[in-house]
N, C-alpha and C positions, 0 to 999 in steps of 0.2 A: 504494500500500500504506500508505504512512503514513496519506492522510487515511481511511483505514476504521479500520486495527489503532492507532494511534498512543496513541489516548485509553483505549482500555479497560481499565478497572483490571485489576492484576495481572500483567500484561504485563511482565516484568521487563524482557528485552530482544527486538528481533526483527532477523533478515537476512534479505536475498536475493541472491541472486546465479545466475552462468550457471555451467554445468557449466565446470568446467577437465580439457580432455584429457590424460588419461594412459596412457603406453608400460605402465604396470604391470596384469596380467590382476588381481589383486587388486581395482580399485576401479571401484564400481558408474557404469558410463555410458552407463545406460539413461535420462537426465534430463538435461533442457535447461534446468531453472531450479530451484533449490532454496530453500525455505521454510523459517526454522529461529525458533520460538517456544521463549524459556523463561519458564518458570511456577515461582512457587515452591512449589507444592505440583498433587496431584491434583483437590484440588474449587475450585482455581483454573481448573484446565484447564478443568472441566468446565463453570464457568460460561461461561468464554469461548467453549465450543461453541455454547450457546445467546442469548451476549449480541448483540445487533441491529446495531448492527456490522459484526459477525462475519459476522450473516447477509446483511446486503446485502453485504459484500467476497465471499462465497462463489459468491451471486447475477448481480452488476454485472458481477464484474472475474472472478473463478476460471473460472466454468464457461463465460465466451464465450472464454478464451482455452488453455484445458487438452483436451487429449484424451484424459488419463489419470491418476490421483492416487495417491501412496503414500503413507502415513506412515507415519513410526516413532515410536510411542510412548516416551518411556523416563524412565528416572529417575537 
């Protein structure tokens, strides 16, 4: 992950990590690995969608290893 997302401008911060199991019906764990990107704005985001990068991390590494994707947008 680092060597795709690391470099691309705007990227304020990024994590990953593995779901952590919990007793509590409250919290979603329906996910085995979670992606967490902050941006400081929305047409940050938006170039990061289409910055190249982004595109081969989606390509290389996303789609040979995911069987399924959520996100949440938010602000």
């Amino acid at each position: 992950m680092e060597h795709y997302l690391k470099g691309i401008p705007g990227v304020l911060s990024f994590h990953i990590g593995r779901m952590v199991p919990s007793h509590r019906p409250v919290v979603d764990q329906s996910y085995q690995v979670g992606l967490n990107l902050v941006f400081p704005d929305k047409a940050t985001q938006d170039a990061y969608q289409v910055h190249p990068q982004h595109v081969e991390f989606v390509e290389k590494v996303f789609k040979k290893v995911c069987k399924k994707v959520v996100v949440y947008d938010f602000a």
